[in-house]
C-alpha positions in Angstrom: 0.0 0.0 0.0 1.1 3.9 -0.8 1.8 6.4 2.2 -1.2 8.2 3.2 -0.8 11.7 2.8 -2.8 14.0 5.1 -4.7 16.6 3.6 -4.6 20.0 4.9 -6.8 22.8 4.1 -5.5 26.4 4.1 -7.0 28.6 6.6 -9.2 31.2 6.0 -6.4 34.1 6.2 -4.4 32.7 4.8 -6.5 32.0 1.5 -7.8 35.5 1.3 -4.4 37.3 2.5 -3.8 40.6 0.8 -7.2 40.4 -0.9 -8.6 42.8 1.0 -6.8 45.9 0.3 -7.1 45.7 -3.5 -11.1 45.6 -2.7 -10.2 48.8 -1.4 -8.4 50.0 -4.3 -4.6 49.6 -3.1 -3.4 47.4 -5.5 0.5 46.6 -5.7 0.8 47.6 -9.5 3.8 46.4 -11.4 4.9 47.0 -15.1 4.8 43.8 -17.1 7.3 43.8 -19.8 5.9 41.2 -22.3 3.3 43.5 -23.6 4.7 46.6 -24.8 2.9 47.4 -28.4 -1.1 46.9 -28.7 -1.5 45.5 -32.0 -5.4 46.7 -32.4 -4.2 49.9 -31.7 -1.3 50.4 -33.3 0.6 52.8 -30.0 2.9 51.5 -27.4 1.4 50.7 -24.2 2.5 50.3 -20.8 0.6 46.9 -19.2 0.6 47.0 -14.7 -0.4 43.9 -13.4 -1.6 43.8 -9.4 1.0 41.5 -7.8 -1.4 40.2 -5.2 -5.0 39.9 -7.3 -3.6 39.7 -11.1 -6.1 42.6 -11.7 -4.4 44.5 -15.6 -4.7 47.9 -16.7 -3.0 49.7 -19.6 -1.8 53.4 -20.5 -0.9 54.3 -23.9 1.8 56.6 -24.3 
């Protein structure tokens, strides 16, 4: 027989930790550097990406 392997679910805060503030509208935005000419547009953009929700936004320059 195989090793039984205890299962343990993640607490409350600890699923939902940092959550909470970009609710409030603090996100933690950082530039992603992949994305860096929209296509459909035809401009460069500049793509942020929330380090703790994944939330995007984009400025063209």
């Amino acid at each position: 027989m195989g090793d039984v392997v205890p299962f343990k679910k993640p607490k409350l805060s600890e699923k939902h930790k940092g959550k909470s503030l970009c609710r409030s509208g603090f996100h933690k935005w950082q530039v992603v550097k992949e994305k860096q000419f929209d296509v459909k547009r035809g401009k460069l953009v500049t793509v942020y990406r929330c380090s703790r929700c994944q939330a995007e936004k984009v400025t063209s320059h």
